[in-house]
PDB file with one MODEL, atoms N, CA, C and O in Angstrom:
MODEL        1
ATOM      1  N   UNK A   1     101.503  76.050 108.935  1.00  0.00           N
ATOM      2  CA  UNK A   1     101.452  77.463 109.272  1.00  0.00           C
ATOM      3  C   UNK A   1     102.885  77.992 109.328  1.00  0.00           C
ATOM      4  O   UNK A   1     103.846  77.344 109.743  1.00  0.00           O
ATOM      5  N   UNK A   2     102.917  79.231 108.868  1.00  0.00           N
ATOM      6  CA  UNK A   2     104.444  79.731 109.160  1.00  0.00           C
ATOM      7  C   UNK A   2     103.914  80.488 109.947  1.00  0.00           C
ATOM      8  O   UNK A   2     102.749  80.846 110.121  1.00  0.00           O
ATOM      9  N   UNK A   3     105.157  80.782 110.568  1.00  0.00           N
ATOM     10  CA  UNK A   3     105.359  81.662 111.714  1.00  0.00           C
ATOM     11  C   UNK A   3     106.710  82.364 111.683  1.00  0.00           C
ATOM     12  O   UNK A   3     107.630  81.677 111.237  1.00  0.00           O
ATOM     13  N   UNK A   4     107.033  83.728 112.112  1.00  0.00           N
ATOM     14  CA  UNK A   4     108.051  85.034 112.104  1.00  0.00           C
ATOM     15  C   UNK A   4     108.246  84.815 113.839  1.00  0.00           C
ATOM     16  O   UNK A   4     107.474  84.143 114.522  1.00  0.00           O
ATOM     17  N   UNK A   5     109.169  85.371 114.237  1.00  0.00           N
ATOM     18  CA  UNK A   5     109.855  85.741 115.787  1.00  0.00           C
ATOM     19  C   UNK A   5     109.557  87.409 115.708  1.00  0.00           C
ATOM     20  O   UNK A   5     109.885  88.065 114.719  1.00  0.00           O
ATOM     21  N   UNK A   6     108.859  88.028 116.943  1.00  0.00           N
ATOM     22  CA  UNK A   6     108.870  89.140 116.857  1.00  0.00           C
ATOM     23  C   UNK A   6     108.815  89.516 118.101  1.00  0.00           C
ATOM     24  O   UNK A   6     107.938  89.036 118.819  1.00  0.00           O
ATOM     25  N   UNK A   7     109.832  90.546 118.667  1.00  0.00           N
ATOM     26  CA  UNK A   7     110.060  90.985 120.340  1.00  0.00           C
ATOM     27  C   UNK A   7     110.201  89.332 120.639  1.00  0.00           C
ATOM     28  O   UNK A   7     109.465  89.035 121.580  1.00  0.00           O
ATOM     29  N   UNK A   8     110.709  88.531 120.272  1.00  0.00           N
ATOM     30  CA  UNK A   8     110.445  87.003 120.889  1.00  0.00           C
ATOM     31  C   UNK A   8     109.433  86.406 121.276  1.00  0.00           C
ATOM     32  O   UNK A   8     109.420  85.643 122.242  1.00  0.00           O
ATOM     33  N   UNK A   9     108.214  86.755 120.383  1.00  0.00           N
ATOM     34  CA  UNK A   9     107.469  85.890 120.134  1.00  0.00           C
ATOM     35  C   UNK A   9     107.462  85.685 118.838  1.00  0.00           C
ATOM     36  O   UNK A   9     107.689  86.399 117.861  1.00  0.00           O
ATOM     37  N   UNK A  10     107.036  84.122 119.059  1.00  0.00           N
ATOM     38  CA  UNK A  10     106.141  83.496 117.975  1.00  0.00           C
ATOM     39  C   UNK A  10     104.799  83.587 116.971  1.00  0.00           C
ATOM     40  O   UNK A  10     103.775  82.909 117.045  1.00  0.00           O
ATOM     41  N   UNK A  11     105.104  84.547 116.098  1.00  0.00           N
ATOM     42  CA  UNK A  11     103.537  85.208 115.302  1.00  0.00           C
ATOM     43  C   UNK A  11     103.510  84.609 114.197  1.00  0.00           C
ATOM     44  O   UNK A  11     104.455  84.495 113.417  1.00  0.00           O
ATOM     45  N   UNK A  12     102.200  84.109 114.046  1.00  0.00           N
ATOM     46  CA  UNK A  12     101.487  83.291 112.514  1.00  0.00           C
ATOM     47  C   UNK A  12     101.857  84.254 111.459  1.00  0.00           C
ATOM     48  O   UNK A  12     101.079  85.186 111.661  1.00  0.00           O
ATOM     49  N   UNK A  13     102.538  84.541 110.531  1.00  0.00           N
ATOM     50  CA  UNK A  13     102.202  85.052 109.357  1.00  0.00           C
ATOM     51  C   UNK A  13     101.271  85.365 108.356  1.00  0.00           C
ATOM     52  O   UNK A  13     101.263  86.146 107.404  1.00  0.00           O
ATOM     53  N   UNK A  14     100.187  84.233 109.006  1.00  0.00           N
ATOM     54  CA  UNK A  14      98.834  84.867 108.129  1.00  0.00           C
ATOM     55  C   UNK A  14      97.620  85.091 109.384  1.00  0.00           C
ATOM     56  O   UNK A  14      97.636  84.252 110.285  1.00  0.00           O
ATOM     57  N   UNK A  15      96.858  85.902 109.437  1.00  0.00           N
ATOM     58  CA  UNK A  15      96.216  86.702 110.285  1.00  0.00           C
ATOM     59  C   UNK A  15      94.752  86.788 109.992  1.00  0.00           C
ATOM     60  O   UNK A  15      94.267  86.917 108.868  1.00  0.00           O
ATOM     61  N   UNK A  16      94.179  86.715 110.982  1.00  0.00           N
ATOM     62  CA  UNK A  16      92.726  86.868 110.645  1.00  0.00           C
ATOM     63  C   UNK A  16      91.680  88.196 110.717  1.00  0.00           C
ATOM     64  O   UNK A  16      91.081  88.486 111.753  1.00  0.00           O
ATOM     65  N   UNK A  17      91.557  88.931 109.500  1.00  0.00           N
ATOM     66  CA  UNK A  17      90.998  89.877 109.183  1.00  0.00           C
ATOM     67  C   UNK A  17      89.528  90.304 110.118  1.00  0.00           C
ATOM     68  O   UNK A  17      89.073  89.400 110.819  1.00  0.00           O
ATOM     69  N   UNK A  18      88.894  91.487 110.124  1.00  0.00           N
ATOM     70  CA  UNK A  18      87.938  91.572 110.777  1.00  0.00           C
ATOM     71  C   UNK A  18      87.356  92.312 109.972  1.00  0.00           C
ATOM     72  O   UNK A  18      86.282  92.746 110.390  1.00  0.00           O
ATOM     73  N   UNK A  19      87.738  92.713 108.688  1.00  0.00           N
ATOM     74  CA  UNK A  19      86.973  93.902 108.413  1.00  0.00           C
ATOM     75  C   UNK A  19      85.820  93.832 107.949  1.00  0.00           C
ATOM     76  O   UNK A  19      85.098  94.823 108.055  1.00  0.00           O
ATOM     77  N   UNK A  20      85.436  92.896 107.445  1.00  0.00           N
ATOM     78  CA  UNK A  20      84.671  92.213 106.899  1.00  0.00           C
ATOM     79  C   UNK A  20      83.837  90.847 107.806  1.00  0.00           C
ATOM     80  O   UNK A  20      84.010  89.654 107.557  1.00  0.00           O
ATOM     81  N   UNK A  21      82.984  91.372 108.813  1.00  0.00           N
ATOM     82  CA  UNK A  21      82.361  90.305 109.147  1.00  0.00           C
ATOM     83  C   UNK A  21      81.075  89.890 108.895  1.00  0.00           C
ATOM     84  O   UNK A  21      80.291  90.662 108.343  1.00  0.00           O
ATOM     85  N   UNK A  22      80.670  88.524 109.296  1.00  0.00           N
ATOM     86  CA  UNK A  22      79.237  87.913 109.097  1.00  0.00           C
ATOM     87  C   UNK A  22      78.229  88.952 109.612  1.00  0.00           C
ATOM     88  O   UNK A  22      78.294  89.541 110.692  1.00  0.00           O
ATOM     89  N   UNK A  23      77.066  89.111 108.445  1.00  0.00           N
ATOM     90  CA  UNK A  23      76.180  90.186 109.036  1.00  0.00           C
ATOM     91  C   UNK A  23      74.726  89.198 108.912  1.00  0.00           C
ATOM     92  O   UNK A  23      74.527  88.594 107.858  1.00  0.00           O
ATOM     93  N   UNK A  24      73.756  89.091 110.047  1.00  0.00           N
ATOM     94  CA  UNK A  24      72.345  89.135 110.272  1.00  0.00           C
ATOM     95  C   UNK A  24      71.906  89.652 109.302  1.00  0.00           C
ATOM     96  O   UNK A  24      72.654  90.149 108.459  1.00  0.00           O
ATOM     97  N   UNK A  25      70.321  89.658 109.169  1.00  0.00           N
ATOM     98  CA  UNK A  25      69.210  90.406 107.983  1.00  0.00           C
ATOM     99  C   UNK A  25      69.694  91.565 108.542  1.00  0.00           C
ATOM    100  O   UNK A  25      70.481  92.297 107.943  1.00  0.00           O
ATOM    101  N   UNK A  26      69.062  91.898 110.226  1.00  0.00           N
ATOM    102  CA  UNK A  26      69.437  92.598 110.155  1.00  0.00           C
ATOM    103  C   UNK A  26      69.950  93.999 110.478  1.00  0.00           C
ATOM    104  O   UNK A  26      69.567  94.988 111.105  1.00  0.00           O
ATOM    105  N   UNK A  27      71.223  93.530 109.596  1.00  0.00           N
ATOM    106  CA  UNK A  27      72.803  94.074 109.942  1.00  0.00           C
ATOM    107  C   UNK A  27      73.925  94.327 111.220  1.00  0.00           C
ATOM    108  O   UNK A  27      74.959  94.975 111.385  1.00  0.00           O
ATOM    109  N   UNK A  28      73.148  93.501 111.931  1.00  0.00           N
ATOM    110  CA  UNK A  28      73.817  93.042 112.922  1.00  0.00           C
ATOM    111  C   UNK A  28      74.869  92.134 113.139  1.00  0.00           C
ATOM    112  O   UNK A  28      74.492  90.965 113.052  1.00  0.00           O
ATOM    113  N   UNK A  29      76.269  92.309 113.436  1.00  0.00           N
ATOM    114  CA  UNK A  29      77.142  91.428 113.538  1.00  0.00           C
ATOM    115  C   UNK A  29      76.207  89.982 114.026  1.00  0.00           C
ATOM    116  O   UNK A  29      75.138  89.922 114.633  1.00  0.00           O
ATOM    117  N   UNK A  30      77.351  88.568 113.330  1.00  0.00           N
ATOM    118  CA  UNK A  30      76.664  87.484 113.888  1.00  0.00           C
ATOM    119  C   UNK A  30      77.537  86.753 114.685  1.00  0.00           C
ATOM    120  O   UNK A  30      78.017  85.713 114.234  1.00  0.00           O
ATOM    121  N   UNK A  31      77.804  87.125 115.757  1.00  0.00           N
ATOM    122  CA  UNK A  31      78.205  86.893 116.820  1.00  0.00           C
ATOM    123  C   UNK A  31      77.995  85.404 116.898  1.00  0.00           C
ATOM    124  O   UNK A  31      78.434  85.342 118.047  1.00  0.00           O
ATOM    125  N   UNK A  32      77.762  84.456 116.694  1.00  0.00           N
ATOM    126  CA  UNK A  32      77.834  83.679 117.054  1.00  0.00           C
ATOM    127  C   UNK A  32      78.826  82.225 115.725  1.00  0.00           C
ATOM    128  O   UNK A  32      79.528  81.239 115.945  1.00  0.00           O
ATOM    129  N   UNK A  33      78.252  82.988 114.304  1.00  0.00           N
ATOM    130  CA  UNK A  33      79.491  82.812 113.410  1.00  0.00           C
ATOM    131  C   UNK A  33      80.698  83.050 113.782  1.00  0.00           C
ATOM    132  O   UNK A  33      81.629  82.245 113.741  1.00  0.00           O
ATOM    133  N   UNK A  34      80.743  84.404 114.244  1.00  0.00           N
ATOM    134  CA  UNK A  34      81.903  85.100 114.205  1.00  0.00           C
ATOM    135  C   UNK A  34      83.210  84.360 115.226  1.00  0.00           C
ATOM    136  O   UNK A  34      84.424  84.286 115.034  1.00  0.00           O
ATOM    137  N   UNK A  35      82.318  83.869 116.383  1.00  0.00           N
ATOM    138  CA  UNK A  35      83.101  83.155 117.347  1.00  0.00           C
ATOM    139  C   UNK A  35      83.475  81.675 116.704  1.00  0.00           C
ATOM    140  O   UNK A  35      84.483  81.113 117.133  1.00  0.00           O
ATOM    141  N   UNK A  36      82.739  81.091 115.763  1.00  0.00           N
ATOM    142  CA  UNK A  36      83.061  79.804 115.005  1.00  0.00           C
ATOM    143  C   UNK A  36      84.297  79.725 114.140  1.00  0.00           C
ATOM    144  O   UNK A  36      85.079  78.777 114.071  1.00  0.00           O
ATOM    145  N   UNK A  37      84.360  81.202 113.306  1.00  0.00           N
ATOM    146  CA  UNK A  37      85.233  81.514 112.733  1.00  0.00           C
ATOM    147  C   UNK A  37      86.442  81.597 113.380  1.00  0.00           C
ATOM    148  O   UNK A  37      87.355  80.784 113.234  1.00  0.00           O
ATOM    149  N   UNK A  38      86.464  82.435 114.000  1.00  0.00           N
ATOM    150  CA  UNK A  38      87.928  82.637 115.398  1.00  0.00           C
ATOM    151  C   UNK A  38      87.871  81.379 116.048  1.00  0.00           C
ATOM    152  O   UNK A  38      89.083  81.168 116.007  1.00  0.00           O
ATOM    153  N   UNK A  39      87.565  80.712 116.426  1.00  0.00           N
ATOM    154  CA  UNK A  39      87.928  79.066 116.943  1.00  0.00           C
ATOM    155  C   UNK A  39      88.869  78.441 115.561  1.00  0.00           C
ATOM    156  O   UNK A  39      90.011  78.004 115.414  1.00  0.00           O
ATOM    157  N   UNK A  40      87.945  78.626 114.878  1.00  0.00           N
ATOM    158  CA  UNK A  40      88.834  77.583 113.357  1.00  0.00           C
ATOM    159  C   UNK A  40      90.123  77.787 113.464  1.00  0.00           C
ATOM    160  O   UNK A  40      91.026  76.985 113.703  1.00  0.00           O
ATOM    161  N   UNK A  41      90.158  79.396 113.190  1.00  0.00           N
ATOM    162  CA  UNK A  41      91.400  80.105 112.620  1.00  0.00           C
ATOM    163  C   UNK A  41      92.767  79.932 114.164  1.00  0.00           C
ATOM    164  O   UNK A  41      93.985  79.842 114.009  1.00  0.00           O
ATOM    165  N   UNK A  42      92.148  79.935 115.267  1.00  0.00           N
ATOM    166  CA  UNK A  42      92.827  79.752 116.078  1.00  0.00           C
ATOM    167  C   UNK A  42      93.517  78.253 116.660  1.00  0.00           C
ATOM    168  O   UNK A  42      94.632  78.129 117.167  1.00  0.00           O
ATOM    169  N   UNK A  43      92.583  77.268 116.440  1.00  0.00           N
ATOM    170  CA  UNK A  43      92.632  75.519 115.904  1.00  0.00           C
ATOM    171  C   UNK A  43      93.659  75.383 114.924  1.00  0.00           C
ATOM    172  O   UNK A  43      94.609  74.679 115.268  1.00  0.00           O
ATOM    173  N   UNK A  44      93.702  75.965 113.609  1.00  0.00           N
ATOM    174  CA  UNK A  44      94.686  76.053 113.268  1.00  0.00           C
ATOM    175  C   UNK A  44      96.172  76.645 112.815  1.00  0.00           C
ATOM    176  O   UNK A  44      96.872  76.645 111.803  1.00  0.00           O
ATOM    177  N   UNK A  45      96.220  77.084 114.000  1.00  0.00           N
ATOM    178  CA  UNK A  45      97.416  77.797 114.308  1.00  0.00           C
ATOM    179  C   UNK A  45      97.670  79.480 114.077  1.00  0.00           C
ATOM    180  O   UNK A  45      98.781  79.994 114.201  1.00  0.00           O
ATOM    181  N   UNK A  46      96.546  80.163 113.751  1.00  0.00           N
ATOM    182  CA  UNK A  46      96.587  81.574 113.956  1.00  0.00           C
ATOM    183  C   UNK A  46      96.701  82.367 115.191  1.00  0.00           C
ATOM    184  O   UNK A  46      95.625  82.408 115.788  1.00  0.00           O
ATOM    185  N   UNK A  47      97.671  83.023 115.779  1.00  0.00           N
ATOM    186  CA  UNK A  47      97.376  83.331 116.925  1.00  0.00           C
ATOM    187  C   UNK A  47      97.537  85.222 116.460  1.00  0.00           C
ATOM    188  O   UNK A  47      97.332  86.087 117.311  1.00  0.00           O
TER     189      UNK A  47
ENDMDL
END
């Protein structure tokens, strides 16, 4: 992972999008993907 210094912190350079999330039949966010996803991305080093 890279990471930039900003105000003195430490920020991932690559970021995890939202605009686009897991949708139910239906069309209901899937909340429970969605939290699987953000674990991963945060596991490996996205903050």
């Amino acid at each position: 992972m890279q990471y930039t210094k900003t105000c003195g912190e430490k920020i991932s350079r690559l970021a995890f999008g939202t605009m686009r999330l897991p949708l139910r039949d239906d069309g209901s966010i899937d909340q429970e993907q969605v939290n699987e996803m953000t674990d991963y991305a945060m596991e490996h080093g996205v903050n």
